[in-house]
N, C-alpha and C positions, 0 to 999 in steps of 0.2 A: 694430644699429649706427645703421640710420637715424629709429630710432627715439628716442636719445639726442642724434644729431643734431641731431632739431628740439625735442626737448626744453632742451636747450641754445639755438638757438636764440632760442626765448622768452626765456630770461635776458638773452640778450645784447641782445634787441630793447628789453626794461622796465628794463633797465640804462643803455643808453641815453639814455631817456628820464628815466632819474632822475637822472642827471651833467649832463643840462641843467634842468633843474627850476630855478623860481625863487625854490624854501622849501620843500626838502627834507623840513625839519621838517613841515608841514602837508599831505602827502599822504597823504592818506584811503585807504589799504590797504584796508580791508574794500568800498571802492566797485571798488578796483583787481582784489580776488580776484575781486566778484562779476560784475567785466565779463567776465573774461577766462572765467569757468564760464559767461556768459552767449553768451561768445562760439562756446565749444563747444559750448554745447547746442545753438545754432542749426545751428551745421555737422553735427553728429550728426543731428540730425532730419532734415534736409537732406538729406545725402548717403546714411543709413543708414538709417533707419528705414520699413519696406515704404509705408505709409500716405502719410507727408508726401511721401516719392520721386515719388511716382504724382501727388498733386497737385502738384508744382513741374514735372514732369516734362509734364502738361497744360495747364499754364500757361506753359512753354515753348515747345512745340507750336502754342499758338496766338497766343503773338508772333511765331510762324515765319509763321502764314497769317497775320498782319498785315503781314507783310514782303512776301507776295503781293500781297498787294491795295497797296501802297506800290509793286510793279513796274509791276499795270495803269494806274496814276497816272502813271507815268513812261516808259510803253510810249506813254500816248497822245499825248507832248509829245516825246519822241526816237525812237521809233519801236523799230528793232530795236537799237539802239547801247543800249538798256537792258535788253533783257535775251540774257543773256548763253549762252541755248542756242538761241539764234536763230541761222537757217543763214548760214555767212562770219561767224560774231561774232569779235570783236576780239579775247575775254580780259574781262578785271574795268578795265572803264572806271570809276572812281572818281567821275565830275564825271554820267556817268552811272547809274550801278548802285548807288552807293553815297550819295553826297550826297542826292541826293534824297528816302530812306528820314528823314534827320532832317526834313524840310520837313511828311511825312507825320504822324510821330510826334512834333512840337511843336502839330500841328493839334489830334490824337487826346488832345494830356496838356491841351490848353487845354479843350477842353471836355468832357472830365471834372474838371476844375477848376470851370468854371463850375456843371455840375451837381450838386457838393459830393460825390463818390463820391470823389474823388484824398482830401479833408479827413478823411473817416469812416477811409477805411484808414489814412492816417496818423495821426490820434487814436488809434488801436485798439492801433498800435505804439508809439507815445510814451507812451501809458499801463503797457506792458508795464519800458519804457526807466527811466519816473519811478519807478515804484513801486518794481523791483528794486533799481536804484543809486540812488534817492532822488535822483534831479536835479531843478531847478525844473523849472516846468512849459514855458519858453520854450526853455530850450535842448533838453528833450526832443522836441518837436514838430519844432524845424530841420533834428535830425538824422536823424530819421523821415523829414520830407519830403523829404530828398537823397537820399533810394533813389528817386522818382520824377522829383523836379524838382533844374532846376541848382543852382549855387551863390551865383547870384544872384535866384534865383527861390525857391527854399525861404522864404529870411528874410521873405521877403513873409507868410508865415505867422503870422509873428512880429512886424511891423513896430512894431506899438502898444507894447511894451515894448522892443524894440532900446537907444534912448535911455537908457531905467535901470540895462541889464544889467549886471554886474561885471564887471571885468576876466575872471575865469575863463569867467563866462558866452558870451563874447564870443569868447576862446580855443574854446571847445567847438564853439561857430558854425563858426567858419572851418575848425577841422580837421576838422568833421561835413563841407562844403562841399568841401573837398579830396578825402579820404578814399572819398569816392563817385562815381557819375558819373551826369548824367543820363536817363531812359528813352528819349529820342529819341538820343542820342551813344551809348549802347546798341547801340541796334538796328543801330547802322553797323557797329560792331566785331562781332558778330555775321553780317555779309555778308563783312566781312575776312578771319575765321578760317573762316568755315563754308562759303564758297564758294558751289556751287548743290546741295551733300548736304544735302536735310532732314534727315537724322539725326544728320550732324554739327553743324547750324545750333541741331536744338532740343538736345542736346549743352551746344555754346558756351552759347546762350540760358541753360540751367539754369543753369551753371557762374557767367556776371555776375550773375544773379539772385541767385545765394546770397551770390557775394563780397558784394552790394550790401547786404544783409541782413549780414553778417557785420562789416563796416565802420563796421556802426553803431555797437555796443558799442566794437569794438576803438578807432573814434575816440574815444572818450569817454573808455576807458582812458589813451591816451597824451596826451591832451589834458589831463587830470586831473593826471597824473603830473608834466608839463612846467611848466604853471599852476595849482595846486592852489586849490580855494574857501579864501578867508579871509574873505569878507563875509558869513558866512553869514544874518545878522540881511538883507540887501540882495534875498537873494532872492525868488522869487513862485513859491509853488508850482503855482497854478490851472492846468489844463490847458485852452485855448483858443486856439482857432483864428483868425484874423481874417478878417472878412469882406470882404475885396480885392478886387475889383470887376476882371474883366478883359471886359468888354463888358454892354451892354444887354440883351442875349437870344442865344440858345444860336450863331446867323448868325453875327453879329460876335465872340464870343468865338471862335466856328472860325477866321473871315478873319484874327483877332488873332493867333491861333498859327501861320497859314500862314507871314502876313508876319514873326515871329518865324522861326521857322522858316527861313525864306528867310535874313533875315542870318545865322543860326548856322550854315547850309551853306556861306554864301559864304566865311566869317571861316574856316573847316574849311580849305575849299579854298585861300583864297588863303595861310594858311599853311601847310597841307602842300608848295604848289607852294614859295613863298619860302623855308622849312626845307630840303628836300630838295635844294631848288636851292646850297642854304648848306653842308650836308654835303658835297657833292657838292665845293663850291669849295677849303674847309679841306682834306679828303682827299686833292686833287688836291697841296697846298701839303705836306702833313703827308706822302704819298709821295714826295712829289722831297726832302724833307727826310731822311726814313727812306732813301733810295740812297742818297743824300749821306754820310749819318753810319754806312752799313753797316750799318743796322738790320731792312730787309727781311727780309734773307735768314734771319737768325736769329730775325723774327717767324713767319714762314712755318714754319720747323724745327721752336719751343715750340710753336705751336699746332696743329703736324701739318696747314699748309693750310686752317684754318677761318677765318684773318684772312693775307690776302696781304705786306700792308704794315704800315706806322703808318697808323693813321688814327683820327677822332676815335672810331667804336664802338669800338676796341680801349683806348684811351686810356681810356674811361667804364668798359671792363668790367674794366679792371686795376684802378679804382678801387672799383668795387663789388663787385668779387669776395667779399670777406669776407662781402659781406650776404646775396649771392646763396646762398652755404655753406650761410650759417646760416639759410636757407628750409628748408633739406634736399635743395637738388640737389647732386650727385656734383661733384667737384672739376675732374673733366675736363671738366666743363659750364657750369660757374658761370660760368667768363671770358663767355659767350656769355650768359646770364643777366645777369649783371653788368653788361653793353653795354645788355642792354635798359634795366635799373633806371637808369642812366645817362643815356640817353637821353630817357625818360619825365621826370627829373625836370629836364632841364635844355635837352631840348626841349618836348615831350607825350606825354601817351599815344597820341595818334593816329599818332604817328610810330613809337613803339614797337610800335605791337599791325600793323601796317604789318610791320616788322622782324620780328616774331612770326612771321605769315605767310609771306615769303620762308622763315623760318629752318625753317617747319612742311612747306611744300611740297618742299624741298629733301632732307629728311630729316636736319640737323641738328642736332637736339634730339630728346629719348627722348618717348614720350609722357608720363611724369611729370615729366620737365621745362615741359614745353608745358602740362600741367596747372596746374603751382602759377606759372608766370611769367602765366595769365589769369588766375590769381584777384591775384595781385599786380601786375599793370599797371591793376586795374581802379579808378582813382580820377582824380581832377583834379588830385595833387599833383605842382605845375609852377613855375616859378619865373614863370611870366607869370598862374597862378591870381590870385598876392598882388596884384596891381594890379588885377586884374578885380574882386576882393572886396571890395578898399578904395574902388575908383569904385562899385560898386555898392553894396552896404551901407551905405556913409558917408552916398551920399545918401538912404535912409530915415532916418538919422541924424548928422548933422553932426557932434553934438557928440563922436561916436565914433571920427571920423578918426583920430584919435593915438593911440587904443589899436589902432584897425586895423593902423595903420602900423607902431607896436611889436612888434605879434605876429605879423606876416608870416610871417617866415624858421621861427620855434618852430613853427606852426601847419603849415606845411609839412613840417618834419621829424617833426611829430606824426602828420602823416594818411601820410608816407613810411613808418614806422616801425608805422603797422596793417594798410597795406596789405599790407608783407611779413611782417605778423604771420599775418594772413589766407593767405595763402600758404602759409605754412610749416603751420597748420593744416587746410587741405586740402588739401595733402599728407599729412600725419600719419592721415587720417582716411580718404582714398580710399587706400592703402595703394600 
């Protein structure tokens, strides 16, 4: 049965996508089957296979001791308030224990960027990306590089050709950007779910690892699907990297990622606090509303106690519920699933995988629930991404602005719609 589930699923997710498509006519099927086998072979090798398990499984492991050495960094600047089996410790300080981990690991991706080792493994994947589904060479590489880098930082990759791209091309971009998340925002969600268990941190660790890998394909799928190539004569097949310059020598490329680093924790924090603070307010207005209208008591009764009131997570999970299904979790779960999908896309994912945790620590989600909702919270797709993509991208390329602007909302519901494709396929696969 749950097997038919997510198999179903799938239709409904590339169904989706094809009732918003912008030329129906011209969607390249044989690119569509071969992402989606592409996308399973990834998770199979991944999750199944003795060999690949053991390497993903070692390479989780030691973004877990990168996490360590991110705490001695922030032991020596907060002292015991960061780390968290320190005697009298507080619990999971966030501004301590958590933000900081990005300031370490934007340092760690800038200079491996600088030393061209981040460029080689992304080549090595956008090579694998082009040849199968035959994509140019530019959008192959973008989407490659947003398994390690953000969504504003990958196209730098690509910057020299951005300006000629085609519309489709351009599409592919943004929902590769969406679709993923990157290795320093990573490692935070990883402290979220994982607590201070190594074994469930290198766990987590594998599990975004794979989504992130798995997201590649599947964005491309629905990004295809949504805005099919029709320029084909427009494109550039060459696979090349550009060479972007983020400091003079190995120093200042580090110093460049810190101070990156640093605004991307602060932008973290000040909207989690200003979100949370926002929920917090509506919920308060949405339950004197739910007494008011006698709705409490009979949301309380449906959900057997898992939502007290009205309030907006229940709102978002009555809305997503159908998606949440068609992952493959259980119907008596979904609503709370559904809350999350909700949330993520119309707050963040940092608010969701937040929500994740209460929902993991409390015991209200099955562990296969909790499984396929972090491979599917794991991407950027938000409604404040599309602004951040359009100030950032537009300025490598001006003239792009208005197709940015146009394919916001599509690009969004494209990298929405691989995320919980991903999802529902590591579900289907860890069994």
């Amino acid at each position: 049965m749950v097997y038919l589930q997510s198999v179903l699923g799938m239709v409904i997710f590339v169904t989706i996508a094809w009732l918003f498509s912008t030329n129906r006519r011209a969607i390249d099927w044989r690119l569509v089957g071969i992402g989606i086998i592409l996308q399973v072979l990834f998770g199979i090798l991944m999750i199944k296979v003795p060999g690949v398990v053991y390497v993903f499984r070692e390479l989780s492991a030691a973004y877990v001791v990168l996490l360590d050495f991110s705490r001695i960094g922030s032991e020596f600047i907060f002292g015991g308030l960061a780390n968290p089996n320190a005697k009298h410790n507080l619990g999971l300080i966030i501004a301590f224990q958590v933000l900081p981990i990005i300031i370490f690991f934007a340092t760690l991706t800038a200079g491996l960027y600088y030393l061209g080792i981040l460029q080689r493994i992304v080549y090595l994947i956008a090579w694998i990306v082009a040849k199968t589904m035959r994509l140019s060479g530019p959008e192959s590489l973008s989407a490659a590089g947003n398994i390690f880098l953000g969504q504003t930082e990958a196209p730098l990759l690509i910057k020299p050709y951005i300006a000629n791209m085609t519309y489709s091309e351009i599409m592919a971009v943004m929902t590769g950007g969406m679709a993923t998340i990157a290795g320093s925002v990573m490692a935070a969600y990883i402290s979220f779910l994982g607590g201070d268990d190594p074994v469930l941190r290198t766990n987590i660790a594998a599990h975004l690892l794979q989504a992130s890998l798995m997201n590649v394909p599947a964005g491309i799928v629905m990004a295809k699907i949504i805005v099919p190539q029709t320029e084909v004569d427009s494109i550039r097949k060459e696979l090349k990297v550009s060479r972007e310059s983020i400091g003079v020598n190995l120093i200042d490329a580090l110093a460049s990622g810190a101070s990156d680093g640093l605004k991307l924790a602060l932008n973290v924090g000040a909207m989690l606090l200003a979100f949370v603070a926002l929920i917090a307010m509506i919920n308060y207005g949405m339950e004197a509303l739910g007494s008011w209208m006698g709705l409490n008591d009979w949301i309380r009764s449906t959900t057997h106690g898992t939502f007290s009131s009205l309030s907006l997570q229940y709102v978002l999970g009555i809305v997503a519920q159908p998606l949440a299904w068609a992952m493959g979790i259980s119907w008596d779960q979904s609503l709370l699933v559904g809350s999350l999908l909700g949330q993520k896309a119309a707050i963040n994912e940092f608010v969701a995988y937040a929500d994740l945790g209460r929902l993991q620590a409390e015991g209200l989600l099955t562990p296969h629930s909790i499984l396929i909702s972090t491979y599917a919270l794991c991407g950027f797709a938000n409604f404040s991404s599309i602004a951040i993509q359009i100030g950032g991208i537009s300025g490598m390329a001006p003239n792009q602005q208005a197709n940015l602007s146009r394919l916001g909302l599509r690009a969004l519901l494209a990298a929405s719609l691989a995320c919980m494709m991903t999802g529902n396929l590591a579900g289907l696969i860890n069994g």
